[in-house]
N, C-alpha and C positions, 0 to 999 in steps of 0.2 A: 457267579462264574464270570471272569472275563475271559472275552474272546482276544487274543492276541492281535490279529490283523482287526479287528473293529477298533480296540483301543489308538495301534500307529494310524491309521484313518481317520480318527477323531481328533487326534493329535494334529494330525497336518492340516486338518480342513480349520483348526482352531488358528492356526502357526501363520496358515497361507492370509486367511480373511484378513487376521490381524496386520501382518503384514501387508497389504494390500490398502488398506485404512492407513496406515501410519504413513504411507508413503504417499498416497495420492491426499493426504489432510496436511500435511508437511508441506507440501509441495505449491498449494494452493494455501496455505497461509501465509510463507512467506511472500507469492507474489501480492496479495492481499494488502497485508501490512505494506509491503515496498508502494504499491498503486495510492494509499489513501498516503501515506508519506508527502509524496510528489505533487498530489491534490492539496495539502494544506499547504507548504510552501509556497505552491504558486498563487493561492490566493493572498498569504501574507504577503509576496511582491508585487503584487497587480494591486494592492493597497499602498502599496509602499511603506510596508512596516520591516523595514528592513532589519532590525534590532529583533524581533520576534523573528522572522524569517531565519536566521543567521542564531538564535537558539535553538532551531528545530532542525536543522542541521545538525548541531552540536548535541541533542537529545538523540537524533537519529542514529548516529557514530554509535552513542551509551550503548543503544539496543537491539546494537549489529545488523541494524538494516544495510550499512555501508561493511561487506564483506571484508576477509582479509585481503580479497584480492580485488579491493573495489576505492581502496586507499587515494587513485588516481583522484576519483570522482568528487572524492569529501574535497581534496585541496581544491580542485575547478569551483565547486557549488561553495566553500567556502571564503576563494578568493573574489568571486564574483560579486558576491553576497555585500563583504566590505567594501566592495569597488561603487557600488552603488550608494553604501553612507557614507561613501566619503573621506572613508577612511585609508588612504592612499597606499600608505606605507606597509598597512597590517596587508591588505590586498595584495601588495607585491609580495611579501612576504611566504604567504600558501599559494601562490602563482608562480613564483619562482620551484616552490616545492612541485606543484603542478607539474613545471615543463620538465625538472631534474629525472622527479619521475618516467616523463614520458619519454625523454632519450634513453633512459637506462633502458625500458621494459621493448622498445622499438628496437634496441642493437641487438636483444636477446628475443625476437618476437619470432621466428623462425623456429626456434627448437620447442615454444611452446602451442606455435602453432600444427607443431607434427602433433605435441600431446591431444590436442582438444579435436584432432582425425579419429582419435580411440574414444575420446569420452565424450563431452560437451565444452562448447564456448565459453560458459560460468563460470568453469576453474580453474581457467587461464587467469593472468593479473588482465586488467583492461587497461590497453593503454593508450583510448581514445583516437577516435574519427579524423580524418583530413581537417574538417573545418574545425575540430576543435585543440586540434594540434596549432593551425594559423591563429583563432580569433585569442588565445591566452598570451599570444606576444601582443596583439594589438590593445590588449586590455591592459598590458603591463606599460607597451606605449604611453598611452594613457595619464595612467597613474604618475608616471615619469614627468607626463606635460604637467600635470596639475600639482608636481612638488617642483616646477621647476628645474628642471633637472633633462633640460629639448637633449642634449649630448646623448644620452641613457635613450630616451627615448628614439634617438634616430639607430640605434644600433638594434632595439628590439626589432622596429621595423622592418631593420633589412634583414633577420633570423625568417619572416614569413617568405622572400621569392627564396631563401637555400630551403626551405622546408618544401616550398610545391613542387622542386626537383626532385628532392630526394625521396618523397612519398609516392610520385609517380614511378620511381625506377623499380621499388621496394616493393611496392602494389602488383606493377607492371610484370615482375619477374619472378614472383610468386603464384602468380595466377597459370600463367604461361606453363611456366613447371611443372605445375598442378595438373594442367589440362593436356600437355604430353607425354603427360607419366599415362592419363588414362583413355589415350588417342584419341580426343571429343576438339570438337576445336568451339572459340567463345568470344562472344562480340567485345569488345575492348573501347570504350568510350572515350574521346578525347579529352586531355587532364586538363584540371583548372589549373591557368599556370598563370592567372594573373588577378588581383584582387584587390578591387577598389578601395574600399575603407583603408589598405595600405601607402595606396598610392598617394589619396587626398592628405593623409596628414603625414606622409614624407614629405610633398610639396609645403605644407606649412612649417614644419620644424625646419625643413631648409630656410625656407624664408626667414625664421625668426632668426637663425645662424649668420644671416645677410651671403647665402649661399644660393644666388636668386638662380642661375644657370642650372643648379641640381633641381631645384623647385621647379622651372620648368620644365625639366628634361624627367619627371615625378609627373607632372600636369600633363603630358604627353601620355606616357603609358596608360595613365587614368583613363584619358578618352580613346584610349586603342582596348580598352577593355570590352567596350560597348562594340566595336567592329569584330573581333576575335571571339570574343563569347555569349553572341546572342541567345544562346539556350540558357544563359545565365542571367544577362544584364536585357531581358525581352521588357524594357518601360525608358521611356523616354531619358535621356540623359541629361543630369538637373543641372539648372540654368549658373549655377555657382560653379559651374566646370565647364562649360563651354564657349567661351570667350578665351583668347591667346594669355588674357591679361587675368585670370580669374584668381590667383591669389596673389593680393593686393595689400601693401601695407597700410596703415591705418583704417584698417575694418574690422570688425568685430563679427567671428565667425562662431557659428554653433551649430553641436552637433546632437542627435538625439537618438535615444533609443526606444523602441517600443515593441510590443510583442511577448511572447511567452514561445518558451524554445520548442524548436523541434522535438518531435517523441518517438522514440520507437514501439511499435504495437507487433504483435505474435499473426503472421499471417501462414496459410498450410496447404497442402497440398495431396494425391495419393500417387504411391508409388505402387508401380504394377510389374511385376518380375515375368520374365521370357526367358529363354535357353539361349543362356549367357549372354545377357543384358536387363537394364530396366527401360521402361517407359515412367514416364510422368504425364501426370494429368488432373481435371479438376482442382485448379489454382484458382485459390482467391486474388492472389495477385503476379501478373506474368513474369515470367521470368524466359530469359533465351536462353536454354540448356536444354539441347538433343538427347535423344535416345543414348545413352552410356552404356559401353561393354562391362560388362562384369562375368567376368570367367566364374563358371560355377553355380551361376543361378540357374534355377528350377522353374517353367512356368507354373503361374498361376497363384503365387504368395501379392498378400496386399498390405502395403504398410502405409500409416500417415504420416505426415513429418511438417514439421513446423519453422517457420525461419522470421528473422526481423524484416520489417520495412519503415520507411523514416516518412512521419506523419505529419503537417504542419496545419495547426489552427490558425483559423486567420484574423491577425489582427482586429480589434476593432477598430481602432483608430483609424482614418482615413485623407485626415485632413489635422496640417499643425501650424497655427497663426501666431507673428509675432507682434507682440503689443511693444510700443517706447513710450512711456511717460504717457499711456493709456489711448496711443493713438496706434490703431493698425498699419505695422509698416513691411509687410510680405508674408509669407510664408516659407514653411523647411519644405525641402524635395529629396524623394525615395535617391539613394546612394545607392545603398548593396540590399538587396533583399537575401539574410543570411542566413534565412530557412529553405530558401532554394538552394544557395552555398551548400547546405548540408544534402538537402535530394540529390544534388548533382554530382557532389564528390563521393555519396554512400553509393550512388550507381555505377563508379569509377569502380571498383572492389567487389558489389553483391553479388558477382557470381563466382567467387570466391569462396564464400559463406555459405550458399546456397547446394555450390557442389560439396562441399564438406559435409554439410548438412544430410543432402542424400545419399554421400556414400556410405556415411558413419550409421543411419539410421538403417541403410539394407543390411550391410555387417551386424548389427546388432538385434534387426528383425528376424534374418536366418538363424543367427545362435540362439535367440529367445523361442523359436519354431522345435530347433532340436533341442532346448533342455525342454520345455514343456512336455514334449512326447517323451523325452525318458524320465522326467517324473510321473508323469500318469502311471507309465508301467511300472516302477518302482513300487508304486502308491497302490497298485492294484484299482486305480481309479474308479470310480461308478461316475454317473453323469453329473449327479453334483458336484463332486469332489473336484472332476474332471475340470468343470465351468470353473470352481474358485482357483486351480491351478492356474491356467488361464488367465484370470486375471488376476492373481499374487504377478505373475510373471511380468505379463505386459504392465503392471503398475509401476513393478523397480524400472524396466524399461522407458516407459515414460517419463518418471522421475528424473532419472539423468540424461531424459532428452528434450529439456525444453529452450526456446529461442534465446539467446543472449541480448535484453533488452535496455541493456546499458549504456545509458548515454548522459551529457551534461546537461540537465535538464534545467539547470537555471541561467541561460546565459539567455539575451533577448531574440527577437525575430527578426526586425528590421533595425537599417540607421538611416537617419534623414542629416542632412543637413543644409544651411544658409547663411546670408553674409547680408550686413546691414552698413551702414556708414554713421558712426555718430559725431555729432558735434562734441566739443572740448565740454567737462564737466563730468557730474554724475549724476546717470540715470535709471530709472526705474524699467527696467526687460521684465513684460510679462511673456511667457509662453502655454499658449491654449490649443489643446488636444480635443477634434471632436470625431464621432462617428460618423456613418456613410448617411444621417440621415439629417446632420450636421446638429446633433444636439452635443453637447458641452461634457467631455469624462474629466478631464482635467485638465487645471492652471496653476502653474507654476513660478510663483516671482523670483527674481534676484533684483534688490536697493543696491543703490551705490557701485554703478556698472559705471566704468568707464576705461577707455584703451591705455595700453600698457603699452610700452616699448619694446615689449619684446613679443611675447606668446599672445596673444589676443584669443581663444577659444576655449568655449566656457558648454557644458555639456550640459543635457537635459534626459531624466528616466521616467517612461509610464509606460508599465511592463504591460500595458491596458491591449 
């Protein structure tokens, strides 16, 4: 004999569990495979196997680790990739794709930013960070120096200070909006509006130009950087910039990278509902966001909710010695530390995020509160039934509310740079990278150094 109501009961308790599995195993496999992704790359770069780096990339694309809406991230990690073998042109190539990218999806980032208030950040297109908007002209700069090409290169350059404007307005006047729609008011951090690794090699492409008035009027701003944004440039300011006369023809400058990129990690919080508003509290990581009105809440509902924050390992490298013809003749000095770049410009915006975060999560806490109670009684629930309703529910819910952890994860941490004088001929530059404990990670030669007429700056990577 079957019972009628025992059979739909065994039905749902089957329907719910399964679903509940598939969503919370889905969900947790893709961040999975995404994490160890990011973990082999970056050890292929901190090897400098850039050619193996630069096909796991290209295997990651195959197997849709890089979403459809994650397109941005392949051109960055792909132009990057090349930029470091050396391979200039292919570099600029998925960099220019990169930036084409990131203007379309920024004109259009407003209407998808109302989308992602209803659902989550993930299924927005991403269309990359403050700093990672600046550092893809500087890389494209770059590449422009090392084909020759200072013209190309002095016009990237000046795309980075119309970008610090224009991101401050955008940021600025979205947040603002945001927080007088929901009468909360929100600390607003002072914008980076000025960026070293910009400014040093404008001065130098001027110079090569024999545009010596732009070059210093470039050498200026550089060291107004260090007075204007101590919360950024808080380390002494390197001895190749502070002299009136510091780029100087007939010297051979170098620049270097090191480090492995900032990361974004899932950091959370509890949300605690009151009559017609939330509280927030037990934060892993702080955040300045007040008690919010929300018409219509109930006390006593508790929700968790999770958001990004921007992570940075710290170099090993500590120290980078330059060799000539096997004789120690200085060291490079810290420039831009451009994992701080990224703390301080994601701080510029994260409460942005954040509120979004816990609006979307209360909206969607309460709706998941009310269908759960009118499944039970649909279901004629008992207490088991009752618990896997419960959690089938809060699973889907989870599932479309997890942090958008999306970033450019292959770009470096710091840049060092220095300035040597050589005599006529050619010579052998070694460059040696050691730890804080000054033992030896790595050295680097280039034979047959010697000054050019024009561009003189020759770059150095240990992603170490």
């Amino acid at each position: 004999m079957v019972i009628p109501g025992l059979k739909m009961r065994t039905f749902s308790f089957r329907f719910l569990s399964l679903l509940a599995v598939i969503l919370l195993f889905s969900a947790c496999a893709g961040s999975l495979q995404y994490m160890k992704y990011v973990q082999t790359v970056d050890k292929a770069l901190q090897a400098g196997q850039y050619k193996k780096a630069a096909k796991k990339i290209d295997k990651a694309r195959k197997q849709h680790l890089y979403s459809k809406h994650d397109k941005l991230l392949y051109y960055l990690d792909k132009g990057i990739i090349e930029h470091y073998a050396g391979n200039y042109e292919e570099s600029n190539r998925f960099l220019d794709k990169a930036e084409k990218t990131m203007e379309d999806l920024f004109t259009h980032s407003l209407s998808q930013i109302a989308v992602s208030f209803l659902w989550n950040d993930k299924i927005i297109d991403y269309w990359g960070e403050v700093y990672e908007r600046l550092y893809v002209n500087v890389f494209k700069a770059l590449n422009y120096s090392h084909l020759g090409n200072i013209e190309d290169a002095l016009v990237e350059i000046r795309k980075v200070n119309i970008k610090l404007q224009e991101m401050d307005d955008k940021y600025g006047s979205a947040l603002q909006k945001t927080a007088k729609k929901q009468k909360i008011e929100v600390d607003d951090k002072t914008p980076f509006y000025s960026d070293a690794i910009a400014h040093y090699l404008s001065a130098l492409f001027y110079l090569a130009e024999e545009e010596e008035d732009n070059s210093r009027i470039s050498l200026h701003k550089l060291k107004k950087a260090w007075e204007t944004q101590p919360a950024v440039y808080d380390f002494s300011m390197p001895e190749p910039v502070r002299v009136e006369n510091a780029i100087l023809p007939n010297t051979l400058n170098i620049i270097a990278f090191t480090g492995t990129a900032p990361k974004k990690k899932a950091a959370g919080g509890k949300i605690t509902t009151y009559e017609d508003f939330i509280g927030i509290s037990d934060l892993s990581q702080p955040v300045a966001l007040p008690n919010i009105p929300f018409p219509g809440a109930k006390p006593g509902w508790h929700f968790k909710f999770a958001f990004p924050v921007i992570k940075v390992k710290p170099s090993r490298i500590r120290d980078i010695q330059i060799f000539v013809d096997g004789k120690k003749t200085g060291h490079l000095a810290l420039l831009e530390n451009m994992g701080r770049v990224a703390e301080y410009t994601f701080e510029k915006h994260k409460n942005m995020i954040y509120l979004k975060t816990v609006l979307r999560t209360v909206t969607k806490g309460i709706a998941a509160t009310k269908a759960k109670k009118k499944l039970k009684k649909e279901a004629d629930a008992d207490f088991i039934l009752g618990a896997f309703i419960d959690m089938a529910v809060d699973a889907g819910v989870d599932a479309t509310e997890q942090p958008d952890l999306r970033c450019w994860n292959t770009m470096p941490q710091k840049c060092y740079i220095g300035r040597i004088t050589l005599p006529e001929g050619r010579h052998t530059l070694q460059i040696k990278f050691f730890d804080k404990h000054n033992r030896l990670i790595d050295t680097q030669t280039r034979t047959d150094v010697q000054l050019s007429e024009s561009m003189n700056l020759l770059e150095f990577i240990s992603l170490n």
